[in-house]
Every structure is written in structure tokens, then in C-alpha cells.
LOZA-603045 format. One record per atom (N, C-alpha, C, O): residue in three letters; x, y, z. Coordinates in steps of 0.05 Angstrom, whole numbers, plus 5000, padded with zeros to 4 digits. Atoms other than C-alpha are relative to their C-alpha. Layout:
BEGIN
ALAXYZ...
***
This chain:
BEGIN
UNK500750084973UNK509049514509UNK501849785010UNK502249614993UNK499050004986UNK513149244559UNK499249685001UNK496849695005UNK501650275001UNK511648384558UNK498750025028UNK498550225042UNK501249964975UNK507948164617UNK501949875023UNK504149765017UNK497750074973UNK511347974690UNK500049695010UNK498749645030UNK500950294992UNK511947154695UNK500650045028UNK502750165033UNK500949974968UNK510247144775UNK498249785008UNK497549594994UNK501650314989UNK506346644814UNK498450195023UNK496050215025UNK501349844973UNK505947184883UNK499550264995UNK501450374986UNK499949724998UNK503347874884UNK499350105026UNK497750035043UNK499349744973UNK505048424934UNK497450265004UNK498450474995UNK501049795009UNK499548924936UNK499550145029UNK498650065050UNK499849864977UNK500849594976UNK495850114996UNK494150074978UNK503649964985UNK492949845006UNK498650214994UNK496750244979UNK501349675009UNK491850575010UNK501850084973UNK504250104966UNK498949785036UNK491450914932UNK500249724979UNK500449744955UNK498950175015UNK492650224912UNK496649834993UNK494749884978UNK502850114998UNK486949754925UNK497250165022UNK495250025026UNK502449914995UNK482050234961UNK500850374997UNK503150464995UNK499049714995UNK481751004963UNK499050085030UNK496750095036UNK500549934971UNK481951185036UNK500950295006UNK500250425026UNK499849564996UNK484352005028UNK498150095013UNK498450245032UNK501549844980UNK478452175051UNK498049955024UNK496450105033UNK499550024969UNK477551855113UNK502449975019UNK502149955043UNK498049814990UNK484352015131UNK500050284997UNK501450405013UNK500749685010UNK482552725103UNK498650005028UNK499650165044UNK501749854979UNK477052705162UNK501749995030UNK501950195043UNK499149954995UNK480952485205UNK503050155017UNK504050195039UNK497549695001UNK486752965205UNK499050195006UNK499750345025UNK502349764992UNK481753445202UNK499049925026UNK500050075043UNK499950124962UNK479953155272UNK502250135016UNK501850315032UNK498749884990UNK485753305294UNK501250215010UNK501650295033UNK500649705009UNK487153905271UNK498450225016UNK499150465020UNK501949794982UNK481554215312UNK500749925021UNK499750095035UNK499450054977UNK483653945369UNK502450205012UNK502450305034UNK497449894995UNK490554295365UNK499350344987UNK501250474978UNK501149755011UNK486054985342UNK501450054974UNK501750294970UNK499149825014UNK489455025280UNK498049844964UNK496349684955UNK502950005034UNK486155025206UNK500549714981UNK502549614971UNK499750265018UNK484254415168UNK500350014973UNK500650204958UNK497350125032UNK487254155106UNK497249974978UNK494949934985UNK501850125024UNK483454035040UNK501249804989UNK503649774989UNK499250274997UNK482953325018UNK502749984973UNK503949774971UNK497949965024UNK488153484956UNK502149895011UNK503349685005UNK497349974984UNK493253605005UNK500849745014UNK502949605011UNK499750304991UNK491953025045UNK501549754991UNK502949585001UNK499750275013UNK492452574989UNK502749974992UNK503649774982UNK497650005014UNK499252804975UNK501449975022UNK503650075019UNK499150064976UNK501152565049UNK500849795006UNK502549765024UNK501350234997UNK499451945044UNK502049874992UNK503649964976UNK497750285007UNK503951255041UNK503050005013UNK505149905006UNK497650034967UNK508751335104UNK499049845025UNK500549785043UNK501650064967UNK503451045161UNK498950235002UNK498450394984UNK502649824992UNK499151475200UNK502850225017UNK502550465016UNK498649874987UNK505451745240UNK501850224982UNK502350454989UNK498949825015UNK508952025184UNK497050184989UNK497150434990UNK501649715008UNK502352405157UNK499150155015UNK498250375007UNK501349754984UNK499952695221UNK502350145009UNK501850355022UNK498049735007UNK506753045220UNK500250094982UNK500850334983UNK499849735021UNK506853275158UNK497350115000UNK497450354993UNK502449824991UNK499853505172UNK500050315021UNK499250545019UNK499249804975UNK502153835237UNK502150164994UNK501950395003UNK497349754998UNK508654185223UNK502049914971UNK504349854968UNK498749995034UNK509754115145UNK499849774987UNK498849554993UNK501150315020UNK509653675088UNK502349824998UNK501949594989UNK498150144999UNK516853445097UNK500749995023UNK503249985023UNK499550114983UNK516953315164UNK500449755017UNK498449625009UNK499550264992UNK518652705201UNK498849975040UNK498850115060UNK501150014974UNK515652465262UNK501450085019UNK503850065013UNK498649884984UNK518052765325UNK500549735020UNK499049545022UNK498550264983UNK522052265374UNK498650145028UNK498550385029UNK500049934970UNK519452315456UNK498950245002UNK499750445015UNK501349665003UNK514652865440UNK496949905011UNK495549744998UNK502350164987UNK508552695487UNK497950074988UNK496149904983UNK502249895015UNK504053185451UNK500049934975UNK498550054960UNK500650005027UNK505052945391UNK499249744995UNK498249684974UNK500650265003UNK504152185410UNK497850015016UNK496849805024UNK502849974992UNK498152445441UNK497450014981UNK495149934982UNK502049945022UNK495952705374UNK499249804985UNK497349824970UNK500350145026UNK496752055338UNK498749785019UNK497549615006UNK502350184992UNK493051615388UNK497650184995UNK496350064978UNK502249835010UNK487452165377UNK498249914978UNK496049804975UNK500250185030UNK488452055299UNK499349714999UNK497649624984UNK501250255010UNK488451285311UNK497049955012UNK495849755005UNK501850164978UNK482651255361UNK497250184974UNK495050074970UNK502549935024UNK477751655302UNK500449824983UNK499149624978UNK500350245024UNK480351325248UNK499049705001UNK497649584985UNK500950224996UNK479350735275UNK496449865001UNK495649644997UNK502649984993UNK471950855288UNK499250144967UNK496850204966UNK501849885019UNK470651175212UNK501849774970UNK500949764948UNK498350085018UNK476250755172UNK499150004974UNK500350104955UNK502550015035UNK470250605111UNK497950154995UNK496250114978UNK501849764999UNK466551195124UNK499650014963UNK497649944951UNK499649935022UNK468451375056UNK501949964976UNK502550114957UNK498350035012UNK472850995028UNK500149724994UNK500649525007UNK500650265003UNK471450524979UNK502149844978UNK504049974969UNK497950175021UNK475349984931UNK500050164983UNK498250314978UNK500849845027UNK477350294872UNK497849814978UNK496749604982UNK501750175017UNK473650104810UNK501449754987UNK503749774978UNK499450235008UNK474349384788UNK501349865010UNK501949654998UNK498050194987UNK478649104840UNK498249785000UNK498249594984UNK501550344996UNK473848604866UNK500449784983UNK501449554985UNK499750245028UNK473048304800UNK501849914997UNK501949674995UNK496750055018UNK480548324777UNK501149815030UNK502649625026UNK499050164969UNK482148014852UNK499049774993UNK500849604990UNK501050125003UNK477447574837UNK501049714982UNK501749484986UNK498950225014UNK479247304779UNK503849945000UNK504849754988UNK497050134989UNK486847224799UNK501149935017UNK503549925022UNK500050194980UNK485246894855UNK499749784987UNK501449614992UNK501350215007UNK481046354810UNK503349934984UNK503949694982UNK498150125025UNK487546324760UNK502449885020UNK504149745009UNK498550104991UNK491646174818UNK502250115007UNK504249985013UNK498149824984UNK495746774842UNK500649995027UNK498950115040UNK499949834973UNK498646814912UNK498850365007UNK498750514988UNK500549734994UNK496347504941UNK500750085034UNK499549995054UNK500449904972UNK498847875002UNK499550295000UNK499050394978UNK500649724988UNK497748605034UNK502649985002UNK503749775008UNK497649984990UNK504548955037UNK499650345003UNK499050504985UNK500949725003UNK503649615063UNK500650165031UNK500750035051UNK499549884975UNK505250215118UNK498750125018UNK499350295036UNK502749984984UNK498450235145UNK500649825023UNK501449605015UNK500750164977UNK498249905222UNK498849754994UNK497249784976UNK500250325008UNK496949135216UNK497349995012UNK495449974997UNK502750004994UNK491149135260UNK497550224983UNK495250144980UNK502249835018UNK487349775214UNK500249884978UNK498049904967UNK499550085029UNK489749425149UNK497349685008UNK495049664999UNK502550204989UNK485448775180UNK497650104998UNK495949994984UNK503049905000UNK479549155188UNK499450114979UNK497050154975UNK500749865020UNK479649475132UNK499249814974UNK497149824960UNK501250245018UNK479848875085UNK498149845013UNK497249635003UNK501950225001UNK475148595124UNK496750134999UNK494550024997UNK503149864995UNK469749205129UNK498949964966UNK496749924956UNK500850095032UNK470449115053UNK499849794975UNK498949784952UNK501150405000UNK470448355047UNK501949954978UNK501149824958UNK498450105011UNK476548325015UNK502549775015UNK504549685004UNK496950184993UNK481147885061UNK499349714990UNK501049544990UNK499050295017UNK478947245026UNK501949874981UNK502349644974UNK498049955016UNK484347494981UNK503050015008UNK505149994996UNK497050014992UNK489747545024UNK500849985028UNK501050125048UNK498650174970UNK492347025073UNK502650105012UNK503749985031UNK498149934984UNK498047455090UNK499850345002UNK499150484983UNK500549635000UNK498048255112UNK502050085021UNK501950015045UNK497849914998UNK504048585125UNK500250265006UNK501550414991UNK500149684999UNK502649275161UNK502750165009UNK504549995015UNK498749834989UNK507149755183UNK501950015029UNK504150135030UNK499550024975UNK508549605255UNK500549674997UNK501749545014UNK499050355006UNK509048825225UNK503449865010UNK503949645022UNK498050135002UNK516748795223UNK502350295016UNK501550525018UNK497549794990UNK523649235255UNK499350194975UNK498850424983UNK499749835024UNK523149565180UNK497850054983UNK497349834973UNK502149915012UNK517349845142UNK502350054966UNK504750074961UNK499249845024UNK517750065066UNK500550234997UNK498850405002UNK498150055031UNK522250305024UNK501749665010UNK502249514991UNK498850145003UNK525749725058UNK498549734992UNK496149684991UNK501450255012UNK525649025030UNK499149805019UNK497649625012UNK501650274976UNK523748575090UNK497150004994UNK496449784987UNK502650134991UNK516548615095UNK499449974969UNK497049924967UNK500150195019UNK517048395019UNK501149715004UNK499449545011UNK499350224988UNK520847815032UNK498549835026UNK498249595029UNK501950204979UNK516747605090UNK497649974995UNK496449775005UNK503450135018UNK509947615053UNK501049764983UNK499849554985UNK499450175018UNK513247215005UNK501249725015UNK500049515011UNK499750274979UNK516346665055UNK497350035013UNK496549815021UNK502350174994UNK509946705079UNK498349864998UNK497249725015UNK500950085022UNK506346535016UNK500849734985UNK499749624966UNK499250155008UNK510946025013UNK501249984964UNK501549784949UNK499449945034UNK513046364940UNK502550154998UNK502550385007UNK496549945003UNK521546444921UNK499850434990UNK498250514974UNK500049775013UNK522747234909UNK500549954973UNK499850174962UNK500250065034UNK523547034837UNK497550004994UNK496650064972UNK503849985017UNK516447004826UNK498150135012UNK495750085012UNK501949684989UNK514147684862UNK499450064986UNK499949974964UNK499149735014UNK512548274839UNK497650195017UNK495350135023UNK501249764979UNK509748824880UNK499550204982UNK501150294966UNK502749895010UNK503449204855UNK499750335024UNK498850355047UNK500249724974UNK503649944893UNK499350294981UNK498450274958UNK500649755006UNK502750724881UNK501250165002UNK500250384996UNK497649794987UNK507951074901UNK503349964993UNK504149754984UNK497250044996UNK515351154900UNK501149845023UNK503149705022UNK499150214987UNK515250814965UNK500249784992UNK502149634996UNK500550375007UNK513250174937UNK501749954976UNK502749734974UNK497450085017UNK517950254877UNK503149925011UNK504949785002UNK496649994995UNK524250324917UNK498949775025UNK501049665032UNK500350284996UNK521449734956UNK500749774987UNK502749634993UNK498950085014UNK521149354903UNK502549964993UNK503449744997UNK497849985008UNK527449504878UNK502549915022UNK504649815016UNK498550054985UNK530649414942UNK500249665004UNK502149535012UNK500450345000UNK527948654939UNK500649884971UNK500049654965UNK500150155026UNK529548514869UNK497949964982UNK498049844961UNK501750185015UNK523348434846UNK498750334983UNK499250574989UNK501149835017UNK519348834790UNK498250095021UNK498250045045UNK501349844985UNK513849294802UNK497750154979UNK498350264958UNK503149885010UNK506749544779UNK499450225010UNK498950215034UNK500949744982UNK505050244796UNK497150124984UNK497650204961UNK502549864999UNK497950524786UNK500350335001UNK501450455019UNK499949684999UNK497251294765UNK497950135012UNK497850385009UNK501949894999UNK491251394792UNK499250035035UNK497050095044UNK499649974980UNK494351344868UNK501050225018UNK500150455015UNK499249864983UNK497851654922UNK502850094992UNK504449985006UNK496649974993UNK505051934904UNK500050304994UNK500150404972UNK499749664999UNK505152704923UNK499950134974UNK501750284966UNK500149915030UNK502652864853UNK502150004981UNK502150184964UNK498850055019UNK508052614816UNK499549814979UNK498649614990UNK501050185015UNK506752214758UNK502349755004UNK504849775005UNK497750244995UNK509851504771UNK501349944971UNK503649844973UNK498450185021UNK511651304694UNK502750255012UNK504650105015UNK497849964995UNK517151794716UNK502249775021UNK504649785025UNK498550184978UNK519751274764UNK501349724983UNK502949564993UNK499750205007UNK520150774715UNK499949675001UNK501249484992UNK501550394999UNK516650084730UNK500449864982UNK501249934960UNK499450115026UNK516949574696UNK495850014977UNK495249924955UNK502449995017UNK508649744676UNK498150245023UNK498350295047UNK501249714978UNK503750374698UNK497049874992UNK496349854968UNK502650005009UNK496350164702UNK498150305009UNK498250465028UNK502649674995UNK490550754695UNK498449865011UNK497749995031UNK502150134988UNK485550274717UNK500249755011UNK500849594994UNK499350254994UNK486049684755UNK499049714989UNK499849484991UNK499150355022UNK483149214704UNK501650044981UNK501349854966UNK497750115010UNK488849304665UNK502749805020UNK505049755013UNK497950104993UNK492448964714UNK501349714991UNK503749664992UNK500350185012UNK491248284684UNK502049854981UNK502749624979UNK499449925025UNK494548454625UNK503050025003UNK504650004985UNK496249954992UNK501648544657UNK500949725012UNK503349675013UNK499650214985UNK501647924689UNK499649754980UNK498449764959UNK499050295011UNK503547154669UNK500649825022UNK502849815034UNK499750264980UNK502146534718UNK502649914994UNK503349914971UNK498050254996UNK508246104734UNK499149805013UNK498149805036UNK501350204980UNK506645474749UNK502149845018UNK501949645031UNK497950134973UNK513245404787UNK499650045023UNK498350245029UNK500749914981UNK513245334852UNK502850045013UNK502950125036UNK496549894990UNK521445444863UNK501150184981UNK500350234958UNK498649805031UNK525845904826UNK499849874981UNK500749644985UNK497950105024UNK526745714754UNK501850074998UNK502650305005UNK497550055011UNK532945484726UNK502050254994UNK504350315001UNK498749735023UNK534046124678UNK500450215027UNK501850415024UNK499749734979UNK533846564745UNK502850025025UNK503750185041UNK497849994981UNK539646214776UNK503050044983UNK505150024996UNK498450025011UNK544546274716UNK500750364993UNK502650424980
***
């Protein structure tokens, strides 16, 4: 096994990661869906949609699984105020923390971890959402989607949780589910935690190679190592 990640700040992406929300995006898609008469999805499918924003999955919902949002398409930015104006109204319908976050949040808050939200969920739904489930005492910074010019894979809205955390990219490490959040990572320098038990179009992530894969989120504990620096160390500038 793999030592653990000396860090001070963690990155943690939202949906697949810290809550399972598939299937109230499952409903609403399926919302949508009937609106536009055509046949709704099973939540499988969904889940394998998931971790672009809401704009990239109600196109691949609508017109394939590798599709990309349509530019100046009125009906289609019709569809996704639609999509946001349900979701918005069911967001925790059904979708709850996974198991053991609270606790494991919990206790690496008490040990003295930074924690932000870094993720391509809408900044205002990512708010509500930690707060319908009383997690934002955990994280003074949230970093949605519509946050910055650049969403994930790129590295900005790592970097800017982390200046906002007041914590050097030397002592990240971004906690996600997906390949997005790996090649995030990677794009910022910093290591990376991936969870198998998330969102990445049914691929298994140890293929991606992290530097650690948790099955359950109290192992996350276990990968991790306080720094009690609060600037780069030494060894990171040589």
C-alpha cells in the first residue's frame, strides 16, 4: 500500500463523491424527457452521465451519451432551465450522503484539515445542497461550476479553493470520482483520491491510477497525513 498523502487542504468533488445524487438527477431528466415526448432513461444510465454539470448531462440525455452541449440552441436552453427549475425544487428528494461521510468529515475537521467543495455542479445548487444536508460547516469554500472562466478537468478552480483556504498547492490533494477529477488533479500538480463506488461511466478508476482508491469513505482517513505547515515545505522546493 501506497504511504499516506502529507496535505493540510482537501479538495472534495460532490456528486458520487460525498453524496449520491443519481437519482434525483435520474428524476429529473426523466422530467424532462417527457416534456420533449421522448422515453425515459433508467437510473444506471444516468449515473453514467454524471460529472460534467447539468448542461453536459441533459445532452447526453437528449441526443447521446457523447454529446456536448449545443451552442445558441433556444430549445435546448429551454430544456435545461426546465431541468434546473425541478431539480432545484427535489435536489434531496433522494439523495443522501454516502455512508460514513459525516463522521470521517467530522473527524478531519476536528484534526485540522482545510476542506473545500470543488466540483461541476452550479455554485448556487452545490450551496443548497450542503446545506439541505448540514454539511457546509465543513466547507468554507465551494467551487461550482459556473464559479470560474474554467470548470474541471482544468486546474483553476483547484487553485482557487486552495488560495482561498489560504493553503500552498503543495499541501492539496483532491478527493473525487471520476476521471474528471483525476485529470484535474493532475493538471494542478497535486495527488488524488478516487472512490470506486462513484460516478465514472462504469469504468473502474484503479485503472486511472491515483495515487489511492477508497471502497468506502471511512477509509479515507487512512490515506491521509496532517501537515502542520502552513507554507510549502523546504523538500518541495528543491
Amino acid at each position: 500500500m501506497s504511504e499516506p498523502i502529507l496535505c493540510r487542504a482537501l479538495l472534495f468533488d460532490l456528486d458520487g463523491t460525498l453524496v449520491d445524487s443519481a437519482p434525483d438527477l435520474w428524476r429529473a431528466m426523466n422530467h424532462v424527457l417527457a416534456l420533449h415526448d421522448q422515453p425515459a432513461l433508467p437510473l444506471e444510465r444516468v449515473r453514467h452521465l454524471v460529472g460534467h454539470g447539468a448542461r453536459a448531462l441533459l445532452a447526453r440525455g437528449l441526443l447521446g451519451d457523447l454529446a456536448e452541449p449545443p451552442v445558441d440552441d433556444p430549445r435546448f436552453e429551454a430544456a435545461v432551465t426546465s431541468f434546473l427549475d425541478y431539480y432545484r425544487d427535489h435536489l434531496t428528494d433522494h439523495s443522501p450522503t454516502f455512508p460514513q461521510v459525516v463522521e470521517v468529515l467530522e473527524r478531519l475537521s476536528d484534526q485540522g484539515f482545510a476542506m473545500a467543495v470543488v466540483t461541476n455542479k452550479p455554485e448556487n445548487l452545490s450551496h443548497a445542497m450542503l446545506e439541505q444536508l448540514h454539511l457546509s460547516r465543513f466547507f468554507p469554500v465551494v467551487v461550482g461550476g459556473e464559479s470560474l472562466p474554467k470548470r474541471k478537468p482544468d486546474p483553476l478552480p483547484l487553485w482557487h479553493a486552495l488560495d482561498a483556504l489560504g493553503i500552498p498547492p503543495a499541501l492539496g490533494v483532491m478527493i473525487g470520482d471520476s476521471e474528471t477529477d483525476l485529470l484535474a488533479a493532475r493538471n494542478a500538480a497535486l495527488p488524488v483520491i478516487l472512490c470506486s463506488y462513484g460516478y465514472n461511466r462504469g469504468q473502474d478508476v484503479r485503472e486511472l491510477h491515483p495515487e489511492h482508491v477508497m471502497d468506502h469513505f471511512g477509509q479515507l482517513p487512512e490515506f491521509l497525513h496532517l501537515s502542520r505547515e502552513t507554507r510549502i515545505p523546504s523538500s518541495c522546493l528543491n
